[in-house]
Backbone as numpy.savetxt, mean C-alpha at the origin, in Angstrom:
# Nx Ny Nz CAx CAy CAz Cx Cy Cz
2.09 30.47 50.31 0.70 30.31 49.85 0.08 29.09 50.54
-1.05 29.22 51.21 -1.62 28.38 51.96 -2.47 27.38 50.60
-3.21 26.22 51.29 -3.86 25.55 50.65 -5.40 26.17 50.07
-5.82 26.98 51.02 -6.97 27.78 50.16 -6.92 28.60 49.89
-5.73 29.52 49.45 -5.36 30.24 48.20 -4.71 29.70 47.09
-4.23 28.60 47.11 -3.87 27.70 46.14 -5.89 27.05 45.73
-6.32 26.55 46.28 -7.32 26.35 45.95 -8.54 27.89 45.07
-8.14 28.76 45.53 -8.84 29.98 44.77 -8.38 30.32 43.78
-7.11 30.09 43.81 -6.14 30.09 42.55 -6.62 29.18 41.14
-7.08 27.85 42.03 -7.52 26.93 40.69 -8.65 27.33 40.31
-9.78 27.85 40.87 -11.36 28.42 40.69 -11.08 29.48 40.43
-9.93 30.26 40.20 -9.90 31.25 39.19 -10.32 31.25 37.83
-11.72 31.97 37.32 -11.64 32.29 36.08 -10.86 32.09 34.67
-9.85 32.99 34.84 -9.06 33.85 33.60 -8.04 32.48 33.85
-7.43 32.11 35.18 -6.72 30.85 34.88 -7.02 29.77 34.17
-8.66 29.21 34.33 -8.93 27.92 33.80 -9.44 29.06 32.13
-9.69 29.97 31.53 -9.56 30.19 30.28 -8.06 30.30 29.31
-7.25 30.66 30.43 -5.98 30.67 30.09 -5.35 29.14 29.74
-5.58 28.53 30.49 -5.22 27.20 30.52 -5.76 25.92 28.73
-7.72 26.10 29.19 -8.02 25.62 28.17 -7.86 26.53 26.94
-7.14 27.86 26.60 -6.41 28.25 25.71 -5.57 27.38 25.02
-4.69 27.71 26.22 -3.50 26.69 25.50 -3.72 25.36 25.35
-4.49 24.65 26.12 -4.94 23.54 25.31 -5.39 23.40 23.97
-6.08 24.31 24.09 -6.75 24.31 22.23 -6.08 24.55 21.46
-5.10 25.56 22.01 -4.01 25.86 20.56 -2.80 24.73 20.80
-2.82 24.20 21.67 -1.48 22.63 21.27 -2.82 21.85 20.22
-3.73 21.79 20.94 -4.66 20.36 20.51 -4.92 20.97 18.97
-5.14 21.91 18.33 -5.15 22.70 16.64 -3.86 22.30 16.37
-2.82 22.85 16.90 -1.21 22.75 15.91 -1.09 21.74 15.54
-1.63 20.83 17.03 -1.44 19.18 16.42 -1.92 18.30 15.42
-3.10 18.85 15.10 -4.35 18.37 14.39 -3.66 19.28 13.08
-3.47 20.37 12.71 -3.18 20.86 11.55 -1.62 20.20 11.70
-0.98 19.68 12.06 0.43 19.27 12.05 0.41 17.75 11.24
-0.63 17.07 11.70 -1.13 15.46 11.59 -1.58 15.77 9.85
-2.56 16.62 9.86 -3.37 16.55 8.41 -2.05 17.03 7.76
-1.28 18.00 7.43 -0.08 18.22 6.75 1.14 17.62 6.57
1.04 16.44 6.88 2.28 15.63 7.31 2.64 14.94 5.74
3.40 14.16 5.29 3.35 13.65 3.99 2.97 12.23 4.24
1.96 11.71 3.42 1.19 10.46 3.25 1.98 9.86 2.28
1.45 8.44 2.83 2.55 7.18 1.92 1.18 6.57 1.13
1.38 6.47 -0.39 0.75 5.32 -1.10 1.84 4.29 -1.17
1.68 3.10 -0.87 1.93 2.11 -0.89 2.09 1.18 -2.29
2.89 0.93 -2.39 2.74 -0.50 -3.78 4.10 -1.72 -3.04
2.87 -2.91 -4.35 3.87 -4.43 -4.07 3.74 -4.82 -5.23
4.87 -5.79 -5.51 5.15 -6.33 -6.44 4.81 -7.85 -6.36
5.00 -8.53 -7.58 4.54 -9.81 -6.94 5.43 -10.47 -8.75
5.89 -11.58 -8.30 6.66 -11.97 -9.88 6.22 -13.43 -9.55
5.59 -14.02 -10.81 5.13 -15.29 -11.02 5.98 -15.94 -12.05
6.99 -17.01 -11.82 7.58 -17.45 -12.79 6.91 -18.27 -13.94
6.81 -17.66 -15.58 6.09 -18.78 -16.34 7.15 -19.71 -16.65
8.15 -19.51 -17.55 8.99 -20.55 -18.31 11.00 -20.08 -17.91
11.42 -20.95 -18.21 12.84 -20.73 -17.70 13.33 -21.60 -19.08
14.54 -21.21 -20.12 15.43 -22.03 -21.16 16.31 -22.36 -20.12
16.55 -24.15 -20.73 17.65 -24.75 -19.73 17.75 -25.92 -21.02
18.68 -26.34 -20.07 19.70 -27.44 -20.90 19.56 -28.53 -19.81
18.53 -29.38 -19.92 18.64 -30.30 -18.25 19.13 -31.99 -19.07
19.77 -32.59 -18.27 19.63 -34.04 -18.62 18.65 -34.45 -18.45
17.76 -34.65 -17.41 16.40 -34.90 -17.28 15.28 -34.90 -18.49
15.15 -33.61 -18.70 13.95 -33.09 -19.05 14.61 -32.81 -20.48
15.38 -32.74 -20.95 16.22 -32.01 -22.61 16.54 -30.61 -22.42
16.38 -30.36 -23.65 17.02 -28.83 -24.08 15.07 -27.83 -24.02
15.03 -27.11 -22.89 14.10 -26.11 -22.92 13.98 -24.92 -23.35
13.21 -24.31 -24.25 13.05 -23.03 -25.21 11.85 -22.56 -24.64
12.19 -20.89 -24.03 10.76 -19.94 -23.79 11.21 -19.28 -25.27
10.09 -18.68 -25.84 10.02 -17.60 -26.46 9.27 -16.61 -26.59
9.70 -15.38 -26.68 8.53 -14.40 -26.65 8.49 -13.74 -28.47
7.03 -13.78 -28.91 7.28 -13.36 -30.16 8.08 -14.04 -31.02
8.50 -15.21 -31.19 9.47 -15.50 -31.84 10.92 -15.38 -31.47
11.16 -14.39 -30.54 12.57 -14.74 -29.98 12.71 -15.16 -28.30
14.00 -16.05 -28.36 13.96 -16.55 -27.77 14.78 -15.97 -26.08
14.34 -16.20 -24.93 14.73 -15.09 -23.95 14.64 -16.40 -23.00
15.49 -15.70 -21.74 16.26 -16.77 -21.07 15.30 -17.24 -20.01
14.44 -16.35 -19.85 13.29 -17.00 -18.80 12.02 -15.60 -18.55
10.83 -16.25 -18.38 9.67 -15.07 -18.80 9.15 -15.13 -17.07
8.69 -14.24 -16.55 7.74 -13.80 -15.36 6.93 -13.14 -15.64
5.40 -13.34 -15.20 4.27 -12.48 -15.36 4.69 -11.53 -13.68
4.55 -9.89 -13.90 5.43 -9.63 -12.74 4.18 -8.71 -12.67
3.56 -8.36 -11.68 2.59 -7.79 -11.26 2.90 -6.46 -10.37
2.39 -5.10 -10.47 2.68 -3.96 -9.80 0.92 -3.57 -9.26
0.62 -3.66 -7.34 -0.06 -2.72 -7.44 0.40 -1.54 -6.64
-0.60 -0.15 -6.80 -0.43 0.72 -6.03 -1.77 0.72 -5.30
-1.75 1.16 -4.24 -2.98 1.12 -3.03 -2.50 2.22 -2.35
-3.65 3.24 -2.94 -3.84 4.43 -1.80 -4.22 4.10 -0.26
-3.54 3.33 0.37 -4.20 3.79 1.66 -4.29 4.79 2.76
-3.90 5.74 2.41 -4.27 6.91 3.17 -6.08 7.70 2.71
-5.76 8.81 3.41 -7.53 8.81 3.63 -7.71 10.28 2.90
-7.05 11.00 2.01 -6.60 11.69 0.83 -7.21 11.24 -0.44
-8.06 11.58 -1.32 -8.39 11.59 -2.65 -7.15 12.17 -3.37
-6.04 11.34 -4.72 -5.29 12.27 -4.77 -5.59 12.81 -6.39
-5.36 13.66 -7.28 -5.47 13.97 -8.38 -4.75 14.64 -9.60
-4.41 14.16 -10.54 -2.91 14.10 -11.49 -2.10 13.88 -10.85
-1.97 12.16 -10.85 -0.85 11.93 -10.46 -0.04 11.54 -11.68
1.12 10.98 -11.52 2.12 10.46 -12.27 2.89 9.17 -11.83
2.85 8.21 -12.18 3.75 7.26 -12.06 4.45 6.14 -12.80
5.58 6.44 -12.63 7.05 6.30 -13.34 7.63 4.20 -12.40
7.32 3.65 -13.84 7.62 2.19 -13.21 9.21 2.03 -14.00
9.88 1.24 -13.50 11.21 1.27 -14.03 12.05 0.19 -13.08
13.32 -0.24 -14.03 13.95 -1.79 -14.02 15.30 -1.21 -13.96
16.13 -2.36 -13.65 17.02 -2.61 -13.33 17.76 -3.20 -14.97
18.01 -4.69 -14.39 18.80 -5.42 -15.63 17.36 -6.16 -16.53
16.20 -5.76 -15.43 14.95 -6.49 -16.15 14.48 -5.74 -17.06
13.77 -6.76 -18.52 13.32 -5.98 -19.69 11.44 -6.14 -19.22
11.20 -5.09 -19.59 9.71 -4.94 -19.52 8.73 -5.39 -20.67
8.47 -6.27 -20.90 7.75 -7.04 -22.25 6.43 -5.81 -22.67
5.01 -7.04 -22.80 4.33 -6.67 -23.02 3.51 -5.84 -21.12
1.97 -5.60 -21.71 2.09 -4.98 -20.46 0.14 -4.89 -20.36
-0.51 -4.50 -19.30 -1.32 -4.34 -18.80 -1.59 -3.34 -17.77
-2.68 -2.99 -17.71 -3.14 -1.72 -16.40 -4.81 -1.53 -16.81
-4.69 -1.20 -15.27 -6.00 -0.99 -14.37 -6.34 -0.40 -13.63
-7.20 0.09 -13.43 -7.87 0.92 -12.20 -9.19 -0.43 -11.75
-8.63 -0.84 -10.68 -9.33 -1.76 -10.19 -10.86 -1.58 -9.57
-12.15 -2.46 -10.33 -13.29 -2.46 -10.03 -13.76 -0.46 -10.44
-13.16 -0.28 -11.88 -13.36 0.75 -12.61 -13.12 0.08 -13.86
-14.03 1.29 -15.37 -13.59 0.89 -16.68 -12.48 1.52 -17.55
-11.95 2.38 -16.18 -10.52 3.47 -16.65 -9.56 2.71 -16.30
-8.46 3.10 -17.37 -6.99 2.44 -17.17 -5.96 3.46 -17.05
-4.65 3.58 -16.58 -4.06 4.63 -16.69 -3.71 4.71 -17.73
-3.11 6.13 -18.60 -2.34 6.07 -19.92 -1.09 6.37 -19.91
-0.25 6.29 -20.71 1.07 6.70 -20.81 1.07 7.99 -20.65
1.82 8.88 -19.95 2.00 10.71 -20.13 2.44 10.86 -21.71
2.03 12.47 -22.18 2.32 13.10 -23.56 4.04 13.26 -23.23
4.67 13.27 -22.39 6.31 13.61 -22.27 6.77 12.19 -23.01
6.26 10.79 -22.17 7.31 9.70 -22.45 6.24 8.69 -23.36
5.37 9.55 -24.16 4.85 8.85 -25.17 6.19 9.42 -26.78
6.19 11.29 -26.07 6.95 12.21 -27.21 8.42 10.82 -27.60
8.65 10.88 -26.22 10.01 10.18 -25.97 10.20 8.96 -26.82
9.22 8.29 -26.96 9.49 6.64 -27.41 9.02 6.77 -29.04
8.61 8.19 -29.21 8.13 8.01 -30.81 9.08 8.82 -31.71
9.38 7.87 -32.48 10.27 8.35 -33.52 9.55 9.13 -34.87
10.34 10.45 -34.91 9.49 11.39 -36.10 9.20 10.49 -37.08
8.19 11.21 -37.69 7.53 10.55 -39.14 8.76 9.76 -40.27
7.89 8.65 -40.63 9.12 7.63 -41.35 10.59 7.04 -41.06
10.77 7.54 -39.50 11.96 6.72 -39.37 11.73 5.51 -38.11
12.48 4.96 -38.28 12.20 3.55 -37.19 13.02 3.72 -36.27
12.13 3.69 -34.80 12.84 3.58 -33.13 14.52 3.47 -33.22
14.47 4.17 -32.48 16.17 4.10 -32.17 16.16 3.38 -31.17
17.52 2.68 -30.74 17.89 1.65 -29.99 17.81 2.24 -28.64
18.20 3.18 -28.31 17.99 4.30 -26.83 16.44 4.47 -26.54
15.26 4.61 -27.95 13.86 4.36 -27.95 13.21 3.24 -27.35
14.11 1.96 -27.66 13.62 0.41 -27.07 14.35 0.39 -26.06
15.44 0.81 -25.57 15.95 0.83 -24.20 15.19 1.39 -23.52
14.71 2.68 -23.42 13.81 3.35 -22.47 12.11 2.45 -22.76
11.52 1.76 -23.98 10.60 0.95 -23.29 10.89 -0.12 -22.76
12.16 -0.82 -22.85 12.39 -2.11 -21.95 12.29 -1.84 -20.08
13.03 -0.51 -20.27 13.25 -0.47 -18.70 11.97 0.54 -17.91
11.30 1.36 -18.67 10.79 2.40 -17.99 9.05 2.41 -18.43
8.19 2.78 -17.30 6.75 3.46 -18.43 6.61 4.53 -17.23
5.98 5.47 -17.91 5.36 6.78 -17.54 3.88 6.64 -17.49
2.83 6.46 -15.90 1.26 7.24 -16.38 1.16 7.94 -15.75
0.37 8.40 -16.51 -0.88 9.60 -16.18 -1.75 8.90 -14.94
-2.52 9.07 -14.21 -3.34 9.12 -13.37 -4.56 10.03 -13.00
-5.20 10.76 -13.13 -6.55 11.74 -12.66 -6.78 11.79 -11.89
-7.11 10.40 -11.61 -7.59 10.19 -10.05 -7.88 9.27 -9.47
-6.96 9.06 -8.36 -6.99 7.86 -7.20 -7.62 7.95 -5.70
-8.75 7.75 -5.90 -9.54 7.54 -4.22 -8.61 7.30 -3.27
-9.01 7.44 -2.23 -8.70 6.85 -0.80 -8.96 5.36 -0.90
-8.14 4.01 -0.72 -8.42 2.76 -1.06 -8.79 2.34 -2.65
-8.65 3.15 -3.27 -8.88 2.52 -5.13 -6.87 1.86 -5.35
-6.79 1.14 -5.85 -6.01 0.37 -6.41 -5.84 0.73 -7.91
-4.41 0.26 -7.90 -4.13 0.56 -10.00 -3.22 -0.86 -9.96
-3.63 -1.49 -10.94 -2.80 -3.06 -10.96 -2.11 -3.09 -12.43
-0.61 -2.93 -12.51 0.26 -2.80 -13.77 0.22 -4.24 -13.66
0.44 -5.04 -14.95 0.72 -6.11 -15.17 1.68 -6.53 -16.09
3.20 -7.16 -16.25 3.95 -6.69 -16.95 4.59 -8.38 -17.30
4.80 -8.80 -18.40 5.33 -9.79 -18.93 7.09 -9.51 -18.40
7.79 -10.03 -18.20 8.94 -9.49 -17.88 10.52 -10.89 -18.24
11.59 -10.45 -18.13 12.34 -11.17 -18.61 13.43 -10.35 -18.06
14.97 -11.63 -17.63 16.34 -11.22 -16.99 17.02 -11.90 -17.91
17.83 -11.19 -18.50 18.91 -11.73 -19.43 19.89 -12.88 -18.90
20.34 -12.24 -17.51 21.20 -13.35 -16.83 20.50 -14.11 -15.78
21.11 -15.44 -16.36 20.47 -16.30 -15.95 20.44 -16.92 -14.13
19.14 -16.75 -13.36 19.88 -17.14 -11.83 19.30 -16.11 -11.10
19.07 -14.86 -11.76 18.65 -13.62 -11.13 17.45 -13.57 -11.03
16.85 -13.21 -10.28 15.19 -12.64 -10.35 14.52 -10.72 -10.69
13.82 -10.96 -11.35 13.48 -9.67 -11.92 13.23 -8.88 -10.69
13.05 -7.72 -11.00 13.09 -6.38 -9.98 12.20 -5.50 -10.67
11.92 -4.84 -10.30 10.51 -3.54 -10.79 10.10 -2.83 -9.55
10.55 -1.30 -9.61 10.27 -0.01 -9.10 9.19 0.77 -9.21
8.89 1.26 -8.24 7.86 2.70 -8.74 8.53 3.56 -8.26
7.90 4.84 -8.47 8.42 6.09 -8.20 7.56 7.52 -8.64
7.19 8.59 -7.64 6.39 9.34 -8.17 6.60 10.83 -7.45
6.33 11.40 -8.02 6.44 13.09 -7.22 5.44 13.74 -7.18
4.94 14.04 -5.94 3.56 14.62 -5.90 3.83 15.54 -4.54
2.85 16.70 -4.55 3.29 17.36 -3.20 2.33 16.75 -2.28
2.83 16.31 -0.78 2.25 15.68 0.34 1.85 14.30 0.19
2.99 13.72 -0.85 2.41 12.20 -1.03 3.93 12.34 -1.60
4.05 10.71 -0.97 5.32 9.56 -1.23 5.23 8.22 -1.57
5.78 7.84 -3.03 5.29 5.90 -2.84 5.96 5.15 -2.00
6.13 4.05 -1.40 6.85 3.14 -0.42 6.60 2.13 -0.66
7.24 0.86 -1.13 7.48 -0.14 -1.37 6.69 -0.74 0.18
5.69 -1.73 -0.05 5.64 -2.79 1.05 5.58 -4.27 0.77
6.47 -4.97 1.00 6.30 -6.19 0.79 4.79 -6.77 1.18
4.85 -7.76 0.18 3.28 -8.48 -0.19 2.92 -9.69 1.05
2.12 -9.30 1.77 2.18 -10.45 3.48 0.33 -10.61 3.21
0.29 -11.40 4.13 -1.03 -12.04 4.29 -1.99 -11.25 4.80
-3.36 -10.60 4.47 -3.97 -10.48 4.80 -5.41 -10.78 5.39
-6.07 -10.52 6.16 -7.39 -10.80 6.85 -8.40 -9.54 6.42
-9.31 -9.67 5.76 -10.23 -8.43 5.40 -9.28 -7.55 5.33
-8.67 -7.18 4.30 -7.67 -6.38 3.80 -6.98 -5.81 5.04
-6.16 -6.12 5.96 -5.43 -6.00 7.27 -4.83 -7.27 7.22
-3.31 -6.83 6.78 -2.29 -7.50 7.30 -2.22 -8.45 8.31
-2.06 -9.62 8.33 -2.06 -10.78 9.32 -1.50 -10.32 10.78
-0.19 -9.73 10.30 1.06 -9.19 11.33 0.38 -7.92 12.48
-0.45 -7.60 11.75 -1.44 -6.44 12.60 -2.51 -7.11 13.27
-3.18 -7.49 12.43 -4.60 -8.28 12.91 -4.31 -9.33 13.91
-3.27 -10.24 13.84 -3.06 -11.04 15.03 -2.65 -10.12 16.86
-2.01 -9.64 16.57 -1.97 -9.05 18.06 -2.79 -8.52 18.43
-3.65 -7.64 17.94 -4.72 -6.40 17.97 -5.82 -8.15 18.38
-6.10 -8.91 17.69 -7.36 -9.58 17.74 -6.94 -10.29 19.03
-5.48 -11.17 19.31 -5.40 -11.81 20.99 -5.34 -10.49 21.98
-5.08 -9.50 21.82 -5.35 -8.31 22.51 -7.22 -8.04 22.84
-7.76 -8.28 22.40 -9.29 -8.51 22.03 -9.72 -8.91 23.34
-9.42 -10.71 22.73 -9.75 -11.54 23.17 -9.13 -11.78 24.70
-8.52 -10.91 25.38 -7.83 -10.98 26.45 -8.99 -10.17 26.98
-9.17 -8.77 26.82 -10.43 -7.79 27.56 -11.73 -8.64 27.31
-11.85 -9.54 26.44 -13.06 -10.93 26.16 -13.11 -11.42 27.13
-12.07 -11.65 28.00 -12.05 -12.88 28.75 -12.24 -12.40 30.10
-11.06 -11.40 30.47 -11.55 -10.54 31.73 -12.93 -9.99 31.87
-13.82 -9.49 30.70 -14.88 -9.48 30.54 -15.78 -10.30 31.02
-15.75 -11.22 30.57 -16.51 -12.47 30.54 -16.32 -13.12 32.45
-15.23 -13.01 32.91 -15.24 -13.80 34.19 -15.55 -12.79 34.88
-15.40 -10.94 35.00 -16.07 -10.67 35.95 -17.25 -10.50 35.76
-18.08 -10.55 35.10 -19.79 -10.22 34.88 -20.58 -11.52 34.68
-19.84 -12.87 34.04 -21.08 -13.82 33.67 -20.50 -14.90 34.96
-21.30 -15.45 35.73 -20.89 -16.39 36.75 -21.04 -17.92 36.11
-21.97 -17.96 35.40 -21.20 -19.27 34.63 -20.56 -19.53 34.02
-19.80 -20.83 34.05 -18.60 -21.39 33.67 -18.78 -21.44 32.37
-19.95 -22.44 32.07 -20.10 -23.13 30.56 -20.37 -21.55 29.55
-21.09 -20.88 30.04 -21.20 -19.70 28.97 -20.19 -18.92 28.87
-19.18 -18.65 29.86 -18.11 -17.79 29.65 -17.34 -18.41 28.46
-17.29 -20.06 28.61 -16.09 -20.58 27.97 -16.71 -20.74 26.73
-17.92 -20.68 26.39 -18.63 -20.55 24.94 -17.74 -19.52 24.47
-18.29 -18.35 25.09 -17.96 -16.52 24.85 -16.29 -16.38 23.96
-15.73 -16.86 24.91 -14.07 -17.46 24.80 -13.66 -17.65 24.07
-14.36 -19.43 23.57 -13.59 -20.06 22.59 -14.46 -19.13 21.47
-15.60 -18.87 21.22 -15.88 -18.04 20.21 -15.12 -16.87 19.55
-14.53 -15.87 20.80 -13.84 -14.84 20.44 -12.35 -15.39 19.87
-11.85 -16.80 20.34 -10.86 -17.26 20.07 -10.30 -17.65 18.94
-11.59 -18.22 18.11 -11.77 -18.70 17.10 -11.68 -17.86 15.85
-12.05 -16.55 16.04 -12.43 -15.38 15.32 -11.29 -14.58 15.93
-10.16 -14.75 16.44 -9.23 -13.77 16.82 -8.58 -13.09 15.17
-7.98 -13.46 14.70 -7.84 -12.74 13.64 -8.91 -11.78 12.84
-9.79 -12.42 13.26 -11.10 -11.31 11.98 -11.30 -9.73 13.29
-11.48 -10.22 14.54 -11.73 -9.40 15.85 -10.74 -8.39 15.50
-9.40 -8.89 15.51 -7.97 -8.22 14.93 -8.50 -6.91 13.52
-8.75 -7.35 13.22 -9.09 -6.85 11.68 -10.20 -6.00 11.43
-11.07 -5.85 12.49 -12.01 -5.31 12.58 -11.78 -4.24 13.30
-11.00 -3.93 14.49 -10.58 -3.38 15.75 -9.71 -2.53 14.93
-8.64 -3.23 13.72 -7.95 -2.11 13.13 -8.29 -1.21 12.04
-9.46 -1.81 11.38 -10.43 -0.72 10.41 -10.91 0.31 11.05
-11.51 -0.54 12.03 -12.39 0.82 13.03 -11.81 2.06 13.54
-10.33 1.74 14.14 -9.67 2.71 14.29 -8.74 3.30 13.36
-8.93 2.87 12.10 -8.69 3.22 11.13 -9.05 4.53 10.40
-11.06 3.84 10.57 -11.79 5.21 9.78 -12.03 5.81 10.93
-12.44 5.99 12.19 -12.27 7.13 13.35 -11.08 8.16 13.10
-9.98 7.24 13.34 -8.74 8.61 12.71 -9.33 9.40 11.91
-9.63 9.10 10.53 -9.90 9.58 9.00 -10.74 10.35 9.49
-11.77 10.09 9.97 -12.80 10.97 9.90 -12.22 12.33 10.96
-11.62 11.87 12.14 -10.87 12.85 12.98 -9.73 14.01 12.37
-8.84 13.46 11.07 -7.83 13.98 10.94 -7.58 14.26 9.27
-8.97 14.28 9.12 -8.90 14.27 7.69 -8.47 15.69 7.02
């Protein structure tokens, strides 16, 4: 085959429909492959130590108590969940639960809303003891370690903030607190609690923003011929590298969403 039958070959018709065929049907599978994939809601924990019982030479003999009894050390221990995927999700369920840690008193929220989650009708049945008799000890075990909610409905970016008084019998240890939930095309995942910049992670926003500020700069020296204004341009973008960061990763954030929703 010579070069201008190879060339008639490409200005064939039915070839270039054949071709952008199969393009379209990889570029669909992919796109219906992406939207069907299973999405992660995210939660972190966060434990604030209030009081610790000790026996110090220093300081004397120290007593927390909760209610009147006395417990070996108290943490205000904080749970949120953050939808960040780009999914509205609806009846959900989520199941918080401990280790050797007891779950005190407690709090919840649907953040910058006047709804709170509620306990589910299963593990409300569970913790209530029939008419006239008093909790069984397996009853206060399952509220020390476990709660069950309900959910309706969690936006794309809405938050739910559990707030939980908490306490470790042995002394030295630090409390622990789980989530866990079953939903079809959604998974929770633990992410540790890191610094953010306009809600974007430091660890993201820093490379993405000196990444920026690098096409800033090549920018800047081939098009502006002065010195003093380039290095304005510069230290400006330099200064603002983290927010640049943070901005660069929203943006391509909601483009996806809107692309792959």
């Amino acid at each position: 085959m010579d070069i201008s039958q190879f060339r008639d070959l490409l200005d064939s018709r039915w070839i270039l429909g054949v071709v952008c065929a199969a393009a379209g049907a990889f570029l669909g599978n992919f796109v219906a492959a992406y939207r069907s994939r299973i999405r992660f809601i995210e939660y972190t924990v966060n434990h604030q130590p209030l009081g610790l019982s000790a026996e110090d030479a220093v300081f004397g003999s120290v007593r927390v108590t909760w209610q009147g009894n006395e417990v070996t050390n108290l943490f205000l221990s904080t749970v949120t969940i953050h939808n960040t995927t780009f999914v509205d999700y609806t009846n959900l369920v989520f199941r918080i639960f401990t280790g050797t840690t007891l779950l005190l008193t407690e709090h919840s929220e649907v953040a910058d809303s006047s709804f709170m989650p509620m306990a589910t009708e299963e593990f409300v049945r569970l913790i209530t003891p029939p008419a006239g008799t008093a909790p069984t000890e397996a009853q206060f075990n399952l509220v020390r370690h476990r709660r069950e909610y309900a959910v309706p409905v969690l936006n794309r970016g809405q938050r739910i903030i559990f707030t939980y008084l908490t306490t470790v019998p042995t002394v030295g240890e630090a409390p622990l607190v789980w989530v866990d939930m079953l939903h079809p095309g959604a998974q929770i995942m633990f992410r540790p609690a890191v610094g953010e910049i306009h809600g974007v992670p430091v660890r993201l926003a820093l490379p993405l923003g000196l990444f920026v500020c690098l096409l800033v700069a090549v920018a800047v020296t081939a098009a502006i011929g002065k010195v003093w204004i380039g290095a304005i341009i510069c230290t400006l973008a330099g200064l603002t590298t983290q927010t640049l960061g943070a901005w660069v990763y929203r943006a391509f954030r909601f483009v996806r969403g809107v692309i792959f929703r």
